[in-house]
PDB file of N, CA, C and O in Angstrom, chain B, residues numbered from 101:
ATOM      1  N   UNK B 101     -49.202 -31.656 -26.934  1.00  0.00           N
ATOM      2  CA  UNK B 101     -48.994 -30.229 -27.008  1.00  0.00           C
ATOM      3  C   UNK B 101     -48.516 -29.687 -25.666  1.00  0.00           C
ATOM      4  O   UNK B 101     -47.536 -28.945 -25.587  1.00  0.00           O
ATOM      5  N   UNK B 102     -49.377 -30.153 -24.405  1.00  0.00           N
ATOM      6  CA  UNK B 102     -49.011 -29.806 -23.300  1.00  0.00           C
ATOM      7  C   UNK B 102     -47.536 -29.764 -22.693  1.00  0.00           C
ATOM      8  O   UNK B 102     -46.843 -28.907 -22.143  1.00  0.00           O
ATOM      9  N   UNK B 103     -47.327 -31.685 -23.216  1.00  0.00           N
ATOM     10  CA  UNK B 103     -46.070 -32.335 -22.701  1.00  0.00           C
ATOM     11  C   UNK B 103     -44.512 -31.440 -23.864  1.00  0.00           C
ATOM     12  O   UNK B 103     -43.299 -31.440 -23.658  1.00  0.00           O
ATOM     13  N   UNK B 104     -45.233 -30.889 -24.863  1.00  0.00           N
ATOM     14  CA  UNK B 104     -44.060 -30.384 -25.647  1.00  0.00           C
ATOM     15  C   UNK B 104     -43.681 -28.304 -24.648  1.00  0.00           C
ATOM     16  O   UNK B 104     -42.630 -27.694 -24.451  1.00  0.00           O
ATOM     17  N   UNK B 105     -45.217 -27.947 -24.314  1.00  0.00           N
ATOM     18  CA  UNK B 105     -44.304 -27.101 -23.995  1.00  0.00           C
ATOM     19  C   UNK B 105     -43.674 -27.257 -22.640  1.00  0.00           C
ATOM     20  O   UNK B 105     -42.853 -26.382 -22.366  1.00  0.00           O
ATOM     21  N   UNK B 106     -43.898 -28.253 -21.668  1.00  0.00           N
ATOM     22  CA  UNK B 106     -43.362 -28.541 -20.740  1.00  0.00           C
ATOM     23  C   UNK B 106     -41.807 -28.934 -20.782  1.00  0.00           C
ATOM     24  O   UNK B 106     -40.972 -28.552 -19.963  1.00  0.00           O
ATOM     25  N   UNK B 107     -41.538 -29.882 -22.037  1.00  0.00           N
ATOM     26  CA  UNK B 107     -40.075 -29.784 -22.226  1.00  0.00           C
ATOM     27  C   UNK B 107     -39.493 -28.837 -22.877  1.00  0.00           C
ATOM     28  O   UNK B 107     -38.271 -28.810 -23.023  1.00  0.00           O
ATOM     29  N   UNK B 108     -40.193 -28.055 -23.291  1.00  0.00           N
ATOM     30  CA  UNK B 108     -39.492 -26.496 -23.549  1.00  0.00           C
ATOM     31  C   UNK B 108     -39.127 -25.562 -22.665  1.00  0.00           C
ATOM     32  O   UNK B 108     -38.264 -24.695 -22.802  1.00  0.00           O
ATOM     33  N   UNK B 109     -40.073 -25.856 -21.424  1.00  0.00           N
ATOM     34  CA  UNK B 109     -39.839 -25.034 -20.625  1.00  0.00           C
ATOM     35  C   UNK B 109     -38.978 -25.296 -19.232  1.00  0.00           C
ATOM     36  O   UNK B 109     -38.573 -24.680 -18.247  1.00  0.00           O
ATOM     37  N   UNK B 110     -38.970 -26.997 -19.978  1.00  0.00           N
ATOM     38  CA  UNK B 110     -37.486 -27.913 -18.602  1.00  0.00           C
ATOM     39  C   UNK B 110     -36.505 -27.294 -19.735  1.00  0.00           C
ATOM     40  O   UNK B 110     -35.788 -26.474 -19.162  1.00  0.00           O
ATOM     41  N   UNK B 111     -36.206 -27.354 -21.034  1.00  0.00           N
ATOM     42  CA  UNK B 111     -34.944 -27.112 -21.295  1.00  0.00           C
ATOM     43  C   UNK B 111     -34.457 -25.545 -21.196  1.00  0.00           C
ATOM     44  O   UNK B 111     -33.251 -25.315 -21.103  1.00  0.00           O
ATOM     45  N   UNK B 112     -35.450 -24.429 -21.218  1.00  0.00           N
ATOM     46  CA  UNK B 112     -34.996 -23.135 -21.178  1.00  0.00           C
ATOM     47  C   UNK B 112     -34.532 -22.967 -19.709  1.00  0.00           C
ATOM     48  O   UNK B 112     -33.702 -22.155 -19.297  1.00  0.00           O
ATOM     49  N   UNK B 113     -35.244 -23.913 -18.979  1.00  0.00           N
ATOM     50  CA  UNK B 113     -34.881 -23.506 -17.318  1.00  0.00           C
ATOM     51  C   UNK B 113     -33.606 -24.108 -17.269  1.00  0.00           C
ATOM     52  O   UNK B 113     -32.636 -23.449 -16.894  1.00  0.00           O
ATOM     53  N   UNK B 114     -33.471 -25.652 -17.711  1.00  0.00           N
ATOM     54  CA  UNK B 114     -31.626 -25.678 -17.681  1.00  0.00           C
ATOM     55  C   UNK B 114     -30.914 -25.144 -17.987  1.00  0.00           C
ATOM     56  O   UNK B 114     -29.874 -25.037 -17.338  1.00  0.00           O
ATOM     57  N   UNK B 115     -31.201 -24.289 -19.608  1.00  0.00           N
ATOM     58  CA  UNK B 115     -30.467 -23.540 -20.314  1.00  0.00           C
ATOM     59  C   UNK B 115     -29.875 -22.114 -19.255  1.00  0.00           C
ATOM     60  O   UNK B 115     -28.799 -21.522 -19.174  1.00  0.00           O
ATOM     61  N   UNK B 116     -30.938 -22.008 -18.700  1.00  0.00           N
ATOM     62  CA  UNK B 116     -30.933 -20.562 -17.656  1.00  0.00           C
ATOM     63  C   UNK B 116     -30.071 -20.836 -16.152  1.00  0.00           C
ATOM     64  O   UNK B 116     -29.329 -20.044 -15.572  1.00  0.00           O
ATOM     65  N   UNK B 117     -30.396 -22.038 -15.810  1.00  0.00           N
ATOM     66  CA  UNK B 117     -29.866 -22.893 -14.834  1.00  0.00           C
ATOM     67  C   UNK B 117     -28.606 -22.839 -14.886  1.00  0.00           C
ATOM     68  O   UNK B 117     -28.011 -22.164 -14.046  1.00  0.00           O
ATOM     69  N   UNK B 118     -28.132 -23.311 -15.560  1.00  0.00           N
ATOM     70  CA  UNK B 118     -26.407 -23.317 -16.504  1.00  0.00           C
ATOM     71  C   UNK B 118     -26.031 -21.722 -16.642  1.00  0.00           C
ATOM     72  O   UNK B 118     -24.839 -21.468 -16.471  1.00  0.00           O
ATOM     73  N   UNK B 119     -26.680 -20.898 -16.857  1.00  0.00           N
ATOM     74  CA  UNK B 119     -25.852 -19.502 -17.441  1.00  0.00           C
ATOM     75  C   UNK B 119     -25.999 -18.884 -16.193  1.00  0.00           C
ATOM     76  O   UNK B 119     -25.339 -17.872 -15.960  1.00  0.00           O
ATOM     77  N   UNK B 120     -27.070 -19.522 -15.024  1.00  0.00           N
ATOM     78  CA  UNK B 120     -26.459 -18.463 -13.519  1.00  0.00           C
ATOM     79  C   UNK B 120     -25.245 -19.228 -12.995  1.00  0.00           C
ATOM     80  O   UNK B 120     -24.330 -18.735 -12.336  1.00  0.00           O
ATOM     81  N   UNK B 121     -25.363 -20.504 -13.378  1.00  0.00           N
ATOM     82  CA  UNK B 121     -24.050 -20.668 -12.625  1.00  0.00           C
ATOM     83  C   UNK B 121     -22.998 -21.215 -13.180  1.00  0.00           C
ATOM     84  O   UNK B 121     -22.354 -22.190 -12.793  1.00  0.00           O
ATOM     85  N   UNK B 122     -22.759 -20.179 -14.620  1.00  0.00           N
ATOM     86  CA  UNK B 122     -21.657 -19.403 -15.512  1.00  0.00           C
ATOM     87  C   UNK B 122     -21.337 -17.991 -14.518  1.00  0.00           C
ATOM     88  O   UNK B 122     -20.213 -17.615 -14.184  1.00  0.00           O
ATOM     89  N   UNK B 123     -22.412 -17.455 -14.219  1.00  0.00           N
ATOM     90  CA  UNK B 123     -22.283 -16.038 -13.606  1.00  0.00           C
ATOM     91  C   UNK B 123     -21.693 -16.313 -12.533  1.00  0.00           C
ATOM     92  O   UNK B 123     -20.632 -15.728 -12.314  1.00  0.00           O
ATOM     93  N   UNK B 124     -22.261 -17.386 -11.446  1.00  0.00           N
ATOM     94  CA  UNK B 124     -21.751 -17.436 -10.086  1.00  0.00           C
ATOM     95  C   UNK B 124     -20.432 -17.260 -10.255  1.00  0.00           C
ATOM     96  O   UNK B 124     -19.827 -16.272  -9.840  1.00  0.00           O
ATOM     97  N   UNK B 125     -19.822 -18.385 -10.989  1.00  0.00           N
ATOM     98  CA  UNK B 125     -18.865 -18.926 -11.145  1.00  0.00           C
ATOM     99  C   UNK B 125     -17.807 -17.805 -11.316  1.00  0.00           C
ATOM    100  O   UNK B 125     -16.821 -17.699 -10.587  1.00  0.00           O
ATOM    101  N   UNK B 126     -18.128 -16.913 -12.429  1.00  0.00           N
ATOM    102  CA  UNK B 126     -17.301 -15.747 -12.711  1.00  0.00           C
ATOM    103  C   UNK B 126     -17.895 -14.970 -11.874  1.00  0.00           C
ATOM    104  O   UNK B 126     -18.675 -14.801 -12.811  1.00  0.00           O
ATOM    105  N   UNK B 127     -18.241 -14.429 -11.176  1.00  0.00           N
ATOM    106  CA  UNK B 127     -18.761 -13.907  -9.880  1.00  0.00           C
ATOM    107  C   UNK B 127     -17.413 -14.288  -8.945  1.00  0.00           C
ATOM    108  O   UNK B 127     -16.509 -13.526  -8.605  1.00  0.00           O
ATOM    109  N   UNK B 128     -17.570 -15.667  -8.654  1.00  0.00           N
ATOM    110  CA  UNK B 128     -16.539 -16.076  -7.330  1.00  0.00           C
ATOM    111  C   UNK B 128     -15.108 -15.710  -7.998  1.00  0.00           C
ATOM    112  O   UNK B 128     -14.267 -15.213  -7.248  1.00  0.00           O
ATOM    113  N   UNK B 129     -14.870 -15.863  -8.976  1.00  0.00           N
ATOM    114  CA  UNK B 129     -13.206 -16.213 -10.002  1.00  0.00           C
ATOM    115  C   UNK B 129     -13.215 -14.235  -9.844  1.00  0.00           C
ATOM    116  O   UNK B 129     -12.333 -13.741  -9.141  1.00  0.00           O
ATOM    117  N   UNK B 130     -13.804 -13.696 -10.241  1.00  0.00           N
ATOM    118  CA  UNK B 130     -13.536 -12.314 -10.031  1.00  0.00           C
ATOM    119  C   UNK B 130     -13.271 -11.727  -8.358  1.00  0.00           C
ATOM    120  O   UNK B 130     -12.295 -11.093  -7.959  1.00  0.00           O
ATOM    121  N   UNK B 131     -14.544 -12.195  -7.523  1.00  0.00           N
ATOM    122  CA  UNK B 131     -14.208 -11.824  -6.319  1.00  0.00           C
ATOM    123  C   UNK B 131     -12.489 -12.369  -5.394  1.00  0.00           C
ATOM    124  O   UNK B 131     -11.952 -11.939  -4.373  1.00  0.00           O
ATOM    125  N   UNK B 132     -12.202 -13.182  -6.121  1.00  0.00           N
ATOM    126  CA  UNK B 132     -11.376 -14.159  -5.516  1.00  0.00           C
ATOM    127  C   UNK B 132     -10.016 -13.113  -6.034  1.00  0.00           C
ATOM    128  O   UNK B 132      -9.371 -12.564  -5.141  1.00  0.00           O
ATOM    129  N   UNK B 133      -9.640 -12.883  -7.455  1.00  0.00           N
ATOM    130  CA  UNK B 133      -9.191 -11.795  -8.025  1.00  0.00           C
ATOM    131  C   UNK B 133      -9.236 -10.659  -7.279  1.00  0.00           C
ATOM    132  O   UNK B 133      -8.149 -10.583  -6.706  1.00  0.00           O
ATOM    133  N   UNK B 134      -9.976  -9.671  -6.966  1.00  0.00           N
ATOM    134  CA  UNK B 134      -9.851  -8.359  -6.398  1.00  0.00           C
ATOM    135  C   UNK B 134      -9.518  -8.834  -4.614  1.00  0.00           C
ATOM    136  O   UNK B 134      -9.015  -8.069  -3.791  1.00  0.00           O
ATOM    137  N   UNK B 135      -9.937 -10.221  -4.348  1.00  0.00           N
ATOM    138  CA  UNK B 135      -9.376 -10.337  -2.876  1.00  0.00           C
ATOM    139  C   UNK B 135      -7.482 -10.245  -2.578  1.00  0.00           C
ATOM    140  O   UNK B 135      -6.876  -9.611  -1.714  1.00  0.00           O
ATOM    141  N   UNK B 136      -6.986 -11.092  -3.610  1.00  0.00           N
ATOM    142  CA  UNK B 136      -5.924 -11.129  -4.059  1.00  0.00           C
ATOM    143  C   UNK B 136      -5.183  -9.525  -4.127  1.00  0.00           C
ATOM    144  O   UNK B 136      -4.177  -9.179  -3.507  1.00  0.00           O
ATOM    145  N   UNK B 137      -5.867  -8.828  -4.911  1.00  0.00           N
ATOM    146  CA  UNK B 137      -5.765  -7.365  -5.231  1.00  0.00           C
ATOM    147  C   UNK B 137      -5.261  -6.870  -4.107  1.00  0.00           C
ATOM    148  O   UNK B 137      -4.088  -6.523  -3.967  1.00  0.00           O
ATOM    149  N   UNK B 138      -6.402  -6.804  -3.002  1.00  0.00           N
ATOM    150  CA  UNK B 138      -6.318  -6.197  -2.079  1.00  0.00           C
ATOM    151  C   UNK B 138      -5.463  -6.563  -0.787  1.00  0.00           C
ATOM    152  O   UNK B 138      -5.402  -5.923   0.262  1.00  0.00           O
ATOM    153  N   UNK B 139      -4.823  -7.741  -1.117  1.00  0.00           N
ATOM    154  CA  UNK B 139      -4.285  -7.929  -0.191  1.00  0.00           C
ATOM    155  C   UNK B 139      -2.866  -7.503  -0.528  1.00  0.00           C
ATOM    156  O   UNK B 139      -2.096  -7.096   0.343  1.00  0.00           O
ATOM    157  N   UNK B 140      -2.574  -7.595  -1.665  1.00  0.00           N
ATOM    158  CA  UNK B 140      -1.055  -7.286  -2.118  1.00  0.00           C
ATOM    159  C   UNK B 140      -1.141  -5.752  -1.893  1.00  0.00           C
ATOM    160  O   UNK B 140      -0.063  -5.225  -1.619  1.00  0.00           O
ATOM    161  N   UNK B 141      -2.467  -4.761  -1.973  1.00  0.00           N
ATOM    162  CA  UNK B 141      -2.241  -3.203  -1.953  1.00  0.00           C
ATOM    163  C   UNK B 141      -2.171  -3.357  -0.080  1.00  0.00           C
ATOM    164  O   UNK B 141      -1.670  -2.450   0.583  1.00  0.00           O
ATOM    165  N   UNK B 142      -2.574  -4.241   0.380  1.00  0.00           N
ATOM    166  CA  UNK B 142      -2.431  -3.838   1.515  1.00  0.00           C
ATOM    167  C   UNK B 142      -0.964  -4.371   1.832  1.00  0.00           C
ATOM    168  O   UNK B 142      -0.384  -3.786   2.746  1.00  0.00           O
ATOM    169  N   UNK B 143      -0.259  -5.457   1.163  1.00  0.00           N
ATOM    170  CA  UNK B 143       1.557  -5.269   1.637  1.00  0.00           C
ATOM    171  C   UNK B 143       2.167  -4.333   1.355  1.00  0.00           C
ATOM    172  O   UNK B 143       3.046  -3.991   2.146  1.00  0.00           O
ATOM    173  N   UNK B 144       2.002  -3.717   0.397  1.00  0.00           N
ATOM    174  CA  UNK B 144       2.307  -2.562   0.015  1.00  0.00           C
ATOM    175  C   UNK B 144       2.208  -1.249   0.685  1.00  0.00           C
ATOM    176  O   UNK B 144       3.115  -0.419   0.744  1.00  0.00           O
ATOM    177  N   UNK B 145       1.147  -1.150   1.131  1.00  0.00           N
ATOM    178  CA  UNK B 145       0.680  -0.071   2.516  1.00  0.00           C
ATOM    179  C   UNK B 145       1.703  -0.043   3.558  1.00  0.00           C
ATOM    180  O   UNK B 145       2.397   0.833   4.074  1.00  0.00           O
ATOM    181  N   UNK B 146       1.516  -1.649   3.726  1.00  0.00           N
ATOM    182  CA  UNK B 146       2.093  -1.875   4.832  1.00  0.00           C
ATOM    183  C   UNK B 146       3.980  -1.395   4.782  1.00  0.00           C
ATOM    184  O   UNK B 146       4.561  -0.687   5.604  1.00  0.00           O
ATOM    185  N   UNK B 147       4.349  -1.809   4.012  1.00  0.00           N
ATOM    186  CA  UNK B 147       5.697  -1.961   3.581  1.00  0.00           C
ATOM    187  C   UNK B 147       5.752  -0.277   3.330  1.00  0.00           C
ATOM    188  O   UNK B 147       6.690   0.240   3.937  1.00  0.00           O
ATOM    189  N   UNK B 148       4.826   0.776   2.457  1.00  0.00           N
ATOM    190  CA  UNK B 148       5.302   1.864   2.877  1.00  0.00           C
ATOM    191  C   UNK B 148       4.976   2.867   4.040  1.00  0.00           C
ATOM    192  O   UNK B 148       5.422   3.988   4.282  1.00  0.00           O
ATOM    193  N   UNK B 149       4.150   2.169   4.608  1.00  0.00           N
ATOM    194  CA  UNK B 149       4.206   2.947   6.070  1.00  0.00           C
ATOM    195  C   UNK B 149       5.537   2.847   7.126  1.00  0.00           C
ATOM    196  O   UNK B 149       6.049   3.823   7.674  1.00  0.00           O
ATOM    197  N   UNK B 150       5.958   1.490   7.274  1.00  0.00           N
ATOM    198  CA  UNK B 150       7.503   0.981   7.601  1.00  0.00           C
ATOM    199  C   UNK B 150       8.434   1.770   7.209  1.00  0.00           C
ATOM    200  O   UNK B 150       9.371   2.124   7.924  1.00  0.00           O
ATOM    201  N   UNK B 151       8.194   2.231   5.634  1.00  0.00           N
ATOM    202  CA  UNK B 151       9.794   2.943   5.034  1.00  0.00           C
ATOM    203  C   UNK B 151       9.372   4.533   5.322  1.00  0.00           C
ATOM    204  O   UNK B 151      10.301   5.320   5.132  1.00  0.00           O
ATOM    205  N   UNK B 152       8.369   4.999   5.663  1.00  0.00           N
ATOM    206  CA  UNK B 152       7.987   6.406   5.814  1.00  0.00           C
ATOM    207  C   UNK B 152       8.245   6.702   7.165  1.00  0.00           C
ATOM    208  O   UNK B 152       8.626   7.862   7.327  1.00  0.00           O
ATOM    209  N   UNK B 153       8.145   5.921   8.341  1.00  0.00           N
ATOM    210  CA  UNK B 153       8.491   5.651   9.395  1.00  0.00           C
ATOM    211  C   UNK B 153      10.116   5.751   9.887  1.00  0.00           C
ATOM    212  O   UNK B 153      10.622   6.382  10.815  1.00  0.00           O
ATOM    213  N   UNK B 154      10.749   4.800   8.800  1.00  0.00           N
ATOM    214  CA  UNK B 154      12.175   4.769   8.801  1.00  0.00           C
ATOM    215  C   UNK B 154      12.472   6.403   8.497  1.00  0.00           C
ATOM    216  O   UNK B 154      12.714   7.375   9.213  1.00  0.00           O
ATOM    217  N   UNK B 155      12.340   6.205   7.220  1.00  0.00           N
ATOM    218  CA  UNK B 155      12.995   8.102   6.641  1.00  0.00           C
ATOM    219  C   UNK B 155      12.501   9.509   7.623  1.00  0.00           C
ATOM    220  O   UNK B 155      13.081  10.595   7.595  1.00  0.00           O
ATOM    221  N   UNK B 156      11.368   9.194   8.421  1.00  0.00           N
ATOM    222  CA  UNK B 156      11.098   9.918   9.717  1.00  0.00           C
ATOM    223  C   UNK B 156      12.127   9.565  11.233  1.00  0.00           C
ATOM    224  O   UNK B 156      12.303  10.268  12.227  1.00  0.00           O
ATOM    225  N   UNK B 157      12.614   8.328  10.921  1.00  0.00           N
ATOM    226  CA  UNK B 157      13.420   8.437  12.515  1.00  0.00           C
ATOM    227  C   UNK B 157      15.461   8.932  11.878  1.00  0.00           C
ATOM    228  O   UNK B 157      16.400   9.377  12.538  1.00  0.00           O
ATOM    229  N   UNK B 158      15.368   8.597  10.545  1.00  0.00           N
ATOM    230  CA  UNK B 158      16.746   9.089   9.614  1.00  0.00           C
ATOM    231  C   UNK B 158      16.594  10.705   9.784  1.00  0.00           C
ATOM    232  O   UNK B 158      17.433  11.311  10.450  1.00  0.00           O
ATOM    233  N   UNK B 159      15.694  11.270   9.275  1.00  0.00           N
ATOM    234  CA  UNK B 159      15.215  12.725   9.302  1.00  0.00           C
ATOM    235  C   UNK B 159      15.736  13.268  10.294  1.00  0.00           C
ATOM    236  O   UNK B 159      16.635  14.098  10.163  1.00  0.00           O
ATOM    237  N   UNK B 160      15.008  12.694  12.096  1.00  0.00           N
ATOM    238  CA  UNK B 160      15.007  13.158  12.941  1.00  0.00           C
ATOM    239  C   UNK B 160      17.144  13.323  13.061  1.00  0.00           C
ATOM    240  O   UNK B 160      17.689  14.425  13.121  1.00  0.00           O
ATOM    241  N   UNK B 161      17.657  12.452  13.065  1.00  0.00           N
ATOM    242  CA  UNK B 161      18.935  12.122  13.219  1.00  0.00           C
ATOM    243  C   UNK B 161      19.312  12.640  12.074  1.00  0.00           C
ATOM    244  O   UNK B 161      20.441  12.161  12.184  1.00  0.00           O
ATOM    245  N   UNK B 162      19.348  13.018  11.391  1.00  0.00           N
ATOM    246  CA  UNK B 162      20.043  14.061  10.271  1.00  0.00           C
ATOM    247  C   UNK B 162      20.180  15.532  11.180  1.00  0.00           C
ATOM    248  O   UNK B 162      21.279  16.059  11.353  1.00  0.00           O
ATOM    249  N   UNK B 163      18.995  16.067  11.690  1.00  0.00           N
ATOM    250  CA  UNK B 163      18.369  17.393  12.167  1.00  0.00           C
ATOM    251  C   UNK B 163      19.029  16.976  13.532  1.00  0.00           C
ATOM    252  O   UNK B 163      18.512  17.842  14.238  1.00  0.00           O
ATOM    253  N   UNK B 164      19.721  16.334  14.283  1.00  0.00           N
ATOM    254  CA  UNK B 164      20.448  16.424  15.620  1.00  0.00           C
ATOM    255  C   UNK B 164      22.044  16.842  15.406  1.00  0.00           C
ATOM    256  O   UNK B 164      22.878  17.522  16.003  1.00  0.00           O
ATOM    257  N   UNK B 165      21.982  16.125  14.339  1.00  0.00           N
ATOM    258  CA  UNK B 165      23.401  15.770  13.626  1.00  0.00           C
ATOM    259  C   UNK B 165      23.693  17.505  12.945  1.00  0.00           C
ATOM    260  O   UNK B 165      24.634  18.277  13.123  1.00  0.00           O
ATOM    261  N   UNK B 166      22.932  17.582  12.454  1.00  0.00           N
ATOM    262  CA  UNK B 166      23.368  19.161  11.991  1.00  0.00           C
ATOM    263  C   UNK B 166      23.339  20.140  12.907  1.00  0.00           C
ATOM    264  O   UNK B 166      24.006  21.170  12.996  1.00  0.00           O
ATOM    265  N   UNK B 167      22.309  19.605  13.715  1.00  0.00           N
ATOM    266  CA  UNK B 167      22.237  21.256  15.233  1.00  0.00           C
ATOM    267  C   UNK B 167      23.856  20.888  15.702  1.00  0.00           C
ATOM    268  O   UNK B 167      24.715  21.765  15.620  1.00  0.00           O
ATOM    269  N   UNK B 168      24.192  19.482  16.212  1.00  0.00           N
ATOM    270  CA  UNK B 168      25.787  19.220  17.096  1.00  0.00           C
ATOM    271  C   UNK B 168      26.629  20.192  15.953  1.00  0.00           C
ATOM    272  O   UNK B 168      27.227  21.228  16.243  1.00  0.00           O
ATOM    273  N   UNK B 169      26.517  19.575  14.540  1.00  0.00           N
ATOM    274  CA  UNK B 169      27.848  20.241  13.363  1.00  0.00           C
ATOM    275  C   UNK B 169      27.645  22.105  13.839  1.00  0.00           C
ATOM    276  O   UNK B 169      28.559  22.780  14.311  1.00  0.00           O
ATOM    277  N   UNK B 170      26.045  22.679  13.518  1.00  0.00           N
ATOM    278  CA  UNK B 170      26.199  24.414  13.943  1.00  0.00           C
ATOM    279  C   UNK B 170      26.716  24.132  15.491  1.00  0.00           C
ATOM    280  O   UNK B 170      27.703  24.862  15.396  1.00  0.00           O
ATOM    281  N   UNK B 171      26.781  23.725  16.580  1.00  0.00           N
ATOM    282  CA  UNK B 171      26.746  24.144  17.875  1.00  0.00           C
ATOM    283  C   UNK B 171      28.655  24.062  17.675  1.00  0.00           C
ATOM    284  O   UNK B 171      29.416  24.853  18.233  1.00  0.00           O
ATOM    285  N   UNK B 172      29.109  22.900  16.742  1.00  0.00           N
ATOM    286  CA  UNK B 172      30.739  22.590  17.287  1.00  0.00           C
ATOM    287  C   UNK B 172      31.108  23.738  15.863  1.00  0.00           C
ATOM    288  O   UNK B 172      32.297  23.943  16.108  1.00  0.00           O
ATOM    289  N   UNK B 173      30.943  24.191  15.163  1.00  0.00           N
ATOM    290  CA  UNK B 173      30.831  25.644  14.039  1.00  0.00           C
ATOM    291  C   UNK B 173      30.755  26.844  15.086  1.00  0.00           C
ATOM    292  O   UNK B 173      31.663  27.663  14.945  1.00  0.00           O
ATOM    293  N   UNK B 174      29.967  27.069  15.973  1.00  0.00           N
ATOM    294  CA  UNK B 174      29.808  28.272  16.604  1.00  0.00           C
ATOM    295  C   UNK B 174      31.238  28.209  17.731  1.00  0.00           C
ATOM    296  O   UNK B 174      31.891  29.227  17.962  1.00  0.00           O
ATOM    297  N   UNK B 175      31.495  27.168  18.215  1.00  0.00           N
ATOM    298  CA  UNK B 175      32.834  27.126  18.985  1.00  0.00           C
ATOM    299  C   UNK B 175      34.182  27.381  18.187  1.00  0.00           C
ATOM    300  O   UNK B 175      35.287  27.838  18.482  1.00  0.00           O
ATOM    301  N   UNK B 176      33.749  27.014  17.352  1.00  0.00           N
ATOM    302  CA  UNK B 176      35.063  27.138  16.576  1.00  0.00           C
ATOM    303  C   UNK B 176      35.670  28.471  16.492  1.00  0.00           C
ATOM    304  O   UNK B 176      36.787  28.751  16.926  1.00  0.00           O
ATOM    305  N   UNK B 177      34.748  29.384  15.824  1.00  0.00           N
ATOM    306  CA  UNK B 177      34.098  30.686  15.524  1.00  0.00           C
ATOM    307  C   UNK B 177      34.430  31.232  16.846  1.00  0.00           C
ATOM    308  O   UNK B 177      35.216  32.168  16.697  1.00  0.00           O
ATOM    309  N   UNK B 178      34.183  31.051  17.914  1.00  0.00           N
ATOM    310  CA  UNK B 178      34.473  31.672  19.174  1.00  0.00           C
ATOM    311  C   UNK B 178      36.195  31.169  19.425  1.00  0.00           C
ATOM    312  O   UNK B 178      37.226  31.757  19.754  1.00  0.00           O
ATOM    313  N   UNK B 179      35.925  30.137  19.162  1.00  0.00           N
ATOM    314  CA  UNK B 179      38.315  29.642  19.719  1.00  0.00           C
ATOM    315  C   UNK B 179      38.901  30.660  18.876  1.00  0.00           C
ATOM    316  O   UNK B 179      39.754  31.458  19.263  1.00  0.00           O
ATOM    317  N   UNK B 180      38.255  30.588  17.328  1.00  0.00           N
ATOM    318  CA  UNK B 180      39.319  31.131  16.377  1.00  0.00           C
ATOM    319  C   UNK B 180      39.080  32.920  16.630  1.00  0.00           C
ATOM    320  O   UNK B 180      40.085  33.574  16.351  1.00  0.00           O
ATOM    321  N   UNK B 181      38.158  33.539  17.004  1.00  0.00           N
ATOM    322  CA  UNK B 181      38.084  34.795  17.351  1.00  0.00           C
ATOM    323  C   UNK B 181      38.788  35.460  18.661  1.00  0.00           C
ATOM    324  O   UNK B 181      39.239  36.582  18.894  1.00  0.00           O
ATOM    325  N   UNK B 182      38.659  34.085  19.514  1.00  0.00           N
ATOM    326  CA  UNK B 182      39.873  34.738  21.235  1.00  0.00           C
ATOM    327  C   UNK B 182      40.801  34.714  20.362  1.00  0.00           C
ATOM    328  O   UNK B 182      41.448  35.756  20.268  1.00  0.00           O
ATOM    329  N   UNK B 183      41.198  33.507  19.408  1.00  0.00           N
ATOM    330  CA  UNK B 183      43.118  33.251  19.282  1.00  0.00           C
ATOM    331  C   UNK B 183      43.144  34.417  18.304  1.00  0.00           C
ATOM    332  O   UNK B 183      44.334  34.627  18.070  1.00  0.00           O
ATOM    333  N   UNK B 184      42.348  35.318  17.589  1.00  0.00           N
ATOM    334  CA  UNK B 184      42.561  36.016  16.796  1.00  0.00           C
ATOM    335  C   UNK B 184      43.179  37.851  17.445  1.00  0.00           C
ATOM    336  O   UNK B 184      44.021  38.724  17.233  1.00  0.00           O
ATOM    337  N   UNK B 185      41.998  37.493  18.325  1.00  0.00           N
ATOM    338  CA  UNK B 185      41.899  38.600  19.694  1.00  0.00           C
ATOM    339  C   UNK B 185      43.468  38.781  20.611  1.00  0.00           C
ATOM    340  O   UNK B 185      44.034  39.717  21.178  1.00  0.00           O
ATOM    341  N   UNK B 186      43.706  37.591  20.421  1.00  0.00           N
ATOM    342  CA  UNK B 186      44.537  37.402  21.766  1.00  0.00           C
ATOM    343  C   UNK B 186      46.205  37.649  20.818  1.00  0.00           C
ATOM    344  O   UNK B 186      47.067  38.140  21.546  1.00  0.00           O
ATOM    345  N   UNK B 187      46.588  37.411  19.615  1.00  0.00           N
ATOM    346  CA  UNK B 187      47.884  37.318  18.594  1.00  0.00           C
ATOM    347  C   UNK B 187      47.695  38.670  18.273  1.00  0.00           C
ATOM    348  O   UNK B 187      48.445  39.224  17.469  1.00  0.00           O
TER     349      UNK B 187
END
């Protein structure tokens, strides 16, 4: 009687034995998954901080580029007003 519940209670402990390390297992296979995750959101970060960076130094050089176009607009505006002045 003794020896029967003793192997009942070796086989529930294997049985239990086995299903934590079902869990571990999918435990590690998941962690391993979201590591993966996170590393691709972090190329991604990475890669759009680079292009936000870029379209900030394009920006800046758009906004130089248009002050030179008004500054050589305002000369113009002044040549064509003497030669207008002056005929």
């Amino acid at each position: 009687m003794v020896a029967d519940e003793v192997r009942g209670l070796a086989q529930r402990t294997q049985q239990s034995t086995e299903e934590i390390e079902g869990l571990v297992a999918a435990l590690q296979n998941g962690t391993r998954q979201v590591s993966g995750i996170m590393l691709g959101s972090r190329t991604l970060t990475d890669s759009s901080v680079e292009l936000t960076r870029r379209a900030g130094t394009s920006l800046e050089s758009i906004t130089r580029t248009v002050s030179n176009i008004q500054a050589m607009n305002q000369q113009i505006a002044a040549a064509a007003e003497q030669q207008s002045s002056v005929a």
